[in-house]
Structures are given as C-alpha cells and as structure tokens.
N, C-alpha and C positions, 0 to 999 in steps of 0.2 A: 329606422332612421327618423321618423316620424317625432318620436317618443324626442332624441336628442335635441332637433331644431324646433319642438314644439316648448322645451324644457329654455333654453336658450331663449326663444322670444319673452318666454313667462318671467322669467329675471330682468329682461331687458323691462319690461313694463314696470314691475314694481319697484327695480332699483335701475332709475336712469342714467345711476351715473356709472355703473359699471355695465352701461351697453355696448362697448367696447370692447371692452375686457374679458369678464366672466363668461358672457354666453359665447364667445369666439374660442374660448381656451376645453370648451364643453365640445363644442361641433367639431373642433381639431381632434379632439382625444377621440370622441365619434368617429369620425371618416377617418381617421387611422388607424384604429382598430380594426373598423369593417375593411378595408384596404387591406391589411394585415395577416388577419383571419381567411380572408377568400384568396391571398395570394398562399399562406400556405396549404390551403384545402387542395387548390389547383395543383401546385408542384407537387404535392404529394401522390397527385391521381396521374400526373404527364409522367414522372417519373416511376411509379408503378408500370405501365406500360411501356417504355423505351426499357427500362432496367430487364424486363421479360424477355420482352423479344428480344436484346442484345443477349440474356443468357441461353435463352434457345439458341441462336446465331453460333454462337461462341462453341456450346456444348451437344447439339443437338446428337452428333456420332454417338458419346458416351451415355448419352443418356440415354439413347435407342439403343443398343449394347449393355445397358446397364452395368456401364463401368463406371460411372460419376458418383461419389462419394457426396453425402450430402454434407459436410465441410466446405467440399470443394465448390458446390453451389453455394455457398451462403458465403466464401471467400468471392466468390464472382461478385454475385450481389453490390459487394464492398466498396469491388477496384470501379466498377463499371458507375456504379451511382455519383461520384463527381465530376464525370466524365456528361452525363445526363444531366446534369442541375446547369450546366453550359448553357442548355439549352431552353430549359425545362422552368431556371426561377424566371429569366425575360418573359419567356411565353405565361406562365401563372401570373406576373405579374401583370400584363398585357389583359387576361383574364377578367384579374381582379376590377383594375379599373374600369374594365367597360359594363360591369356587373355593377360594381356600387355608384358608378355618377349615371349608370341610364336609369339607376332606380330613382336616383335621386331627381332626374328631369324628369320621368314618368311620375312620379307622386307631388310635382309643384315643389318640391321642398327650393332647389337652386331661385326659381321668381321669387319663394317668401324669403330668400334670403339676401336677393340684389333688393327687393323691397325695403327692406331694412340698412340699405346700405351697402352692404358686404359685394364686394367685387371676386370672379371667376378666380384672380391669380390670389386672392386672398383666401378664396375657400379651399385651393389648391397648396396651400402649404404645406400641409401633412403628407401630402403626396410629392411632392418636392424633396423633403427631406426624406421619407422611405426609398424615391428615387434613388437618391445620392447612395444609402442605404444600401439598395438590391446591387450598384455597380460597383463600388467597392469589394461587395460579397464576392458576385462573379467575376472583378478583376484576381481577386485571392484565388478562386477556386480556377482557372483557368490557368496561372500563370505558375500556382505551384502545387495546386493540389489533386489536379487531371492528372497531370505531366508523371506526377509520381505514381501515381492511381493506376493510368495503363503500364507502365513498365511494371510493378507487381504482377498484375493482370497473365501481363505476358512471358514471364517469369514460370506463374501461378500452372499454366500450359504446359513451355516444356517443363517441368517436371514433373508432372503427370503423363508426361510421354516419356522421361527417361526414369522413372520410379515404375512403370506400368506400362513399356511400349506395348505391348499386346492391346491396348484400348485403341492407338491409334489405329488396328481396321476393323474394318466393318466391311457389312455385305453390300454387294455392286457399287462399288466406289474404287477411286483409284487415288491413293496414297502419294505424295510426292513431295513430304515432307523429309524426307531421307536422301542427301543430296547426293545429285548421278545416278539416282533411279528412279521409276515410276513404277508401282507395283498394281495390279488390277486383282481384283478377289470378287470373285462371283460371288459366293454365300459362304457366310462364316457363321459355325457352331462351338459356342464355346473358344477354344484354340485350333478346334478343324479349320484351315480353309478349305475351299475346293476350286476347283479351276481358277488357275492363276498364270497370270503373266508380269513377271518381270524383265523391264526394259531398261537395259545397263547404258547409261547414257556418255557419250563422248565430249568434247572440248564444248562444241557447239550446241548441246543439247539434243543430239541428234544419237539417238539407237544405235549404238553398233553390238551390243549383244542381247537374245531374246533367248529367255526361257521360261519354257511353259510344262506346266505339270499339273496333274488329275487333282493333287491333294494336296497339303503339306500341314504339318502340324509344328506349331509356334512354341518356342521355349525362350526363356528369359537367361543370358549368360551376363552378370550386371557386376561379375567381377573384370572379365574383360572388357567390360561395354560394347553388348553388341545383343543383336536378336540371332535367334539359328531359325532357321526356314527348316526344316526336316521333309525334306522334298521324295513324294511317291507318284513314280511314273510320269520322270522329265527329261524333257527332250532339249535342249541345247542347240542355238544355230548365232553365226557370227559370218557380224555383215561387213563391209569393205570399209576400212577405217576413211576415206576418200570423197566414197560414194555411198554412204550409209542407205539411204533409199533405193537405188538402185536395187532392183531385186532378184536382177541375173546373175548380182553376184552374191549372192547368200550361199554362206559355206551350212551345208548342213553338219552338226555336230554329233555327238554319241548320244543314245537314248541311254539313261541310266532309271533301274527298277527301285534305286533310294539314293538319294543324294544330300548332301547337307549344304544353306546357301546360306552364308554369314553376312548379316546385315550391320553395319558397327553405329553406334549410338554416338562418337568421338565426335564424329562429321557433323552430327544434327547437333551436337553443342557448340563446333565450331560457326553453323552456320547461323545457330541462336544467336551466339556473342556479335556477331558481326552483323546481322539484318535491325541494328538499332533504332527505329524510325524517329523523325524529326517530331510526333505526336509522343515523345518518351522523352523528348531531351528539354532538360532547363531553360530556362530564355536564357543564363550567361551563356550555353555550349550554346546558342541557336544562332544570338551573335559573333561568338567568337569563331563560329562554323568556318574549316578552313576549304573544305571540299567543293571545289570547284561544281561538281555534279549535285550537289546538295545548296550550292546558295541561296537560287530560286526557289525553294521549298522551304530551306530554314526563312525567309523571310518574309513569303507568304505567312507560314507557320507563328510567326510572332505578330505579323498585324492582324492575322485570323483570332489571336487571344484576347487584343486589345479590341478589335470591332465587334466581338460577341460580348465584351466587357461594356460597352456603351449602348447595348440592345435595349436595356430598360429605361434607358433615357428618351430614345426612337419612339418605345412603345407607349411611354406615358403624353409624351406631347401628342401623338395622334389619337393615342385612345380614349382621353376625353372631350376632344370635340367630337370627335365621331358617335361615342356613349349618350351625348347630351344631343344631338343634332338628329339621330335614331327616335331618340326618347322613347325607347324601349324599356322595360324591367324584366322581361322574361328571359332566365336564365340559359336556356336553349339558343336566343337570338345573340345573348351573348358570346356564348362558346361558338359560335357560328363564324361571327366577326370575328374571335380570337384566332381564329382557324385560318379564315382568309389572309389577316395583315400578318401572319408566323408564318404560314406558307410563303406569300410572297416574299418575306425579307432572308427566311432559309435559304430561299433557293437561289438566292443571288449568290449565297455564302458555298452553299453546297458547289455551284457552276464555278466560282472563285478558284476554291480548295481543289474540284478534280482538273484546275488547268492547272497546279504547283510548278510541277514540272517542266512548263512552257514559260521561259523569260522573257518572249517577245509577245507573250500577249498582256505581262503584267500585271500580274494573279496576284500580286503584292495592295496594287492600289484598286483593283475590283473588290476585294474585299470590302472597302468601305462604301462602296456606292449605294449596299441600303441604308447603310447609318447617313449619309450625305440626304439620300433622296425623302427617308421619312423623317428626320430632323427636320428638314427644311421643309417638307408639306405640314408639317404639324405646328411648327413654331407662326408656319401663315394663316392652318385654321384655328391656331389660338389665338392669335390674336384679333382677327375677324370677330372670333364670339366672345371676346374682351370687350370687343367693340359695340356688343349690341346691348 
C-alpha cells in the first residue's frame, strides 16, 4: 500500500495539475485490487471449510460404510458450494475490508492522504463500487443459483438411496428414511445386519408392529423396487391398533427360523417427490405459494434471500470505521473482528429462519433487523469519521 499512495503523492508533486486526477485513479486501482484479492483469498478459505463440514453432514453414513463414490463427493462439493458463497462472499468481504483499511490507518497512509486533500467517502469509492459488486453477485447466487444447487443436492441423495439402498444403513443407527417404518441395526458387515428391530409404524406414527431378528441379510430387488430383508431367527409381535403403547396388549406373534421382510423403495420416491422444501423452490413458486401451511416460510424464505443479498452493504459501512478506529494491520486482529460482526448478524438470520414456521412471531420482518441495525450503526460511524 505504501508503494501505491507514495507513487500517487510523487505525481502529485511534479505534475500539479493532475493532483486530482492521476494519483486518485492509482490509489482506486490500488485499494480495489487489495479489496479484491483479500476478499477472494477469504471466501476461498470460509468456503473450504463450510463446503467440508456440510459434506461430512450430508454424507458421513457412506463414507464410514464406504459406500460414497468419489463422483458422488465431488457432485456434493458442487450443489453445496452456492449455497455457502450465501454466506461466505458477505463475510470474505467483511474480512477484506477490515484487513486493508486497518492497514491502511496502522501505516499513516489514510492522514497522508486527507493531508493532501482526499476525503474518507472519496477514498472509499472503489469500495463502494465492489460493494454494489459483491450484492448483486449474492442477489444472483441466492435467488437462482442456491435454490437450484440444493434441489440437485437432494435429488443427488435419493438416488444414491434408490440406485444403492443398502448404503442407506449402517451400524447402531436407526433408519427412517422408509416411510411407516423405523429400522434399528446394531452392527452391519457388509449386507449382514445383526440384531435388528423393525417398527411398522401406524396413522399416527405410533408402532403397531415389531419385529426383531438375530440377523438378516440385504438384497437389492430394483426391478420391483423394493429392498428384501432375508430375516434369520424372527420373532414377530402386534400391538393394539387403539392403544399401540399399551403393552398389556401385545399379541405375541409366530417365531419364524427365516423369513423374508419387503421393504419397497415406491414410498421413499413418493415421499422424495412430496417433501419439496421451500430452500429448493424458485422465488416465482415462493410467491405464488398456495399452501396455506407453507406461507410463513415461503415468505420468510424470500426476504431470507434478499437480506443475505444486502449483507455486504452492512458489512462494508461498519467495517471501515471499525478497521480505521482499531488502527490495527495484523491479520489475526482482523479475522477476529471479522468473526465477531458475522457471528452477530448470522445469528439474527439463523434465530429468524428457525422461527419460519411461527407467523405470529414474524420471522418474515426479523429477518432484516441486522441489515436495519448495522446499516444504520455504520452509516453513523461513517459519518462521524467523515467528520474528523
């Protein structure tokens, strides 16, 4: 930075009359580079890390089963990374800024440059326009490029579950992906299971038939669609359609030495097709949402796209008084700050989005209350250190 504003003064002295001009058009191409540069380094490294964890999240079963195809991780990778840059360019860019203008007050450079004239919202231009820049980007990648992103995603799933149900278990875990039952598997080798309990579930989601068995071994029937359970040494009991809990009335059933228990794959397409989440739908279906059950979500849903789309506008008005008012340059103290003001304004969004569901608490207009609260702190501390 040094080099630019010292390059800048140097013209200004020997050609006076382009002190205006030339060395302003030098420092702009400067600080928007370094702006530039350190906002993609940053999203590059926030996004690494969220893209991780969500593919662990997403795939940890298969991959500890080692049924995960490395296609199939590197198609994750894909749907999940626009879904991340949501969050991921705000906060790099939040970063960036508070890394290049506390350098820039920790090295004198901003005094030699009001010295010479040059005023804060003057030296901020370049960052103004990358502003405009970064919201634009995350308005695109939020309102059409997410939306598309997770419905692949979840696409990308079931059909790795009906190409390959057998990945979907694993050992000590209970399955419930398979609608009207709950399966439990102790320890799986290969297609052995062993001690298992499947719980055949009624209207209300309550057990009315339970079968448990020593072993069973998994076969694939994908012309009828369906799994076979090849059940050894199961015992069968059936409970009161009424009083499923009740458990004076358990009819005990036949012990059978092999049995076969058809799990059908039809059901988990139909309940694919139908569990469409409003994080998968277009903004026209979000408006044009007829479902009464869904309008406080679909509408949440759509101002959650636009308030995450105006994040960089939040973070740039606070981040450079705060940057310059620090007068920090150590990278460390940056990411620190960056850490603080992204945490507080997530978590307004995150408290927003898990009340969707609730219309009377208004999960639509909570959504904006960090863009409201740090627009309006930052527009007062800029202008304060306009002032000084």
């Amino acid at each position: 930075m040094r080099s630019g504003v010292a390059r800048a003064k140097r013209l200004a002295f020997q050609r006076p009359h382009l002190k205006n001009a030339v060395p302003m058009k030098i420092i702009d191409r400067y600080i928007g580079k370094e702006i530039l540069v350190t906002t993609l380094f940053a999203v590059a490294v926030l996004s690494l890390v969220l893209v991780l964890g969500n593919v662990f999240k997403q795939l940890l079963d298969l991959l500890v089963n080692q049924d995960a195809p490395l296609a199939l991780i590197l198609s994750f990778i894909g749907f999940i990374l626009p879904f991340s840059l949501s969050f991921t360019i705000p906060w790099g860019f939040l970063t960036a800024v508070l890394l290049v203008f506390g350098k820039l007050s920790a090295e004198n450079e901003l005094i030699a440059l009001k010295s010479n004239g040059v005023s804060i919202p003057r030296i901020c231009f370049p960052l103004a326009a990358l502003t405009v820049v970064a919201c634009l980007l995350c308005l695109w990648i939020n309102v059409s490029v997410a939306p598309a992103a997770q419905a692949k995603m979840k696409n990308a799933i079931f059909e790795i579950a009906t190409s390959n149900p057998l990945s979907m278990f694993g050992s000590d875990q209970v399955i419930d992906e398979f609608p009207g039952k709950k399966i439990y598997v102790e320890r799986k080798e290969g297609t052995n299971l062993y001690n298992i309990l499947v719980y055949v579930l009624g209207d209300h989601d309550e057990p009315t038939r339970v079968v448990q068995a020593q072993r069973a071994v998994l076969k694939t029937d994908l012309e009828n669609q369906q799994v076979l359970m090849e059940l050894v040494g199961a015992q069968f009991e059936q409970r009161d359609q009424e009083s499923p809990r009740d458990l004076t009335r358990i009819r005990q059933g036949i012990t059978m030495r092999e049995a076969t228990f058809p799990i059908s794959l039809q059901s988990l397409y139909e309940k694919n097709k139908g569990r469409r989440g409003v994080g998968q739908m277009t903004l026209e279906e979000l408006l044009k949402g007829k479902d009464k059950e869904k309008i406080s979500a679909s509408r949440t849903e759509v101002n959650k796209r636009f308030s995450l789309s105006l994040a960089s506008l939040a973070f740039a008005l606070v981040g450079v008084p705060l940057a310059i008012t620090a007068h920090r340059k150590e990278t460390s103290i940056g990411f620190l700050f960056s850490l603080m003001v992204a945490f507080v304004f997530f978590f307004f969004i995150v408290i927003a989005d898990s009340l969707r569901n609730n219309a009377h608490a208004h999960p639509e207009l909570l959504m904006w209350v960090p863009n409201v609260l740090f627009i309006s702190l930052g527009a007062w501390m800029f202008y304060r250190l306009s002032r000084k």
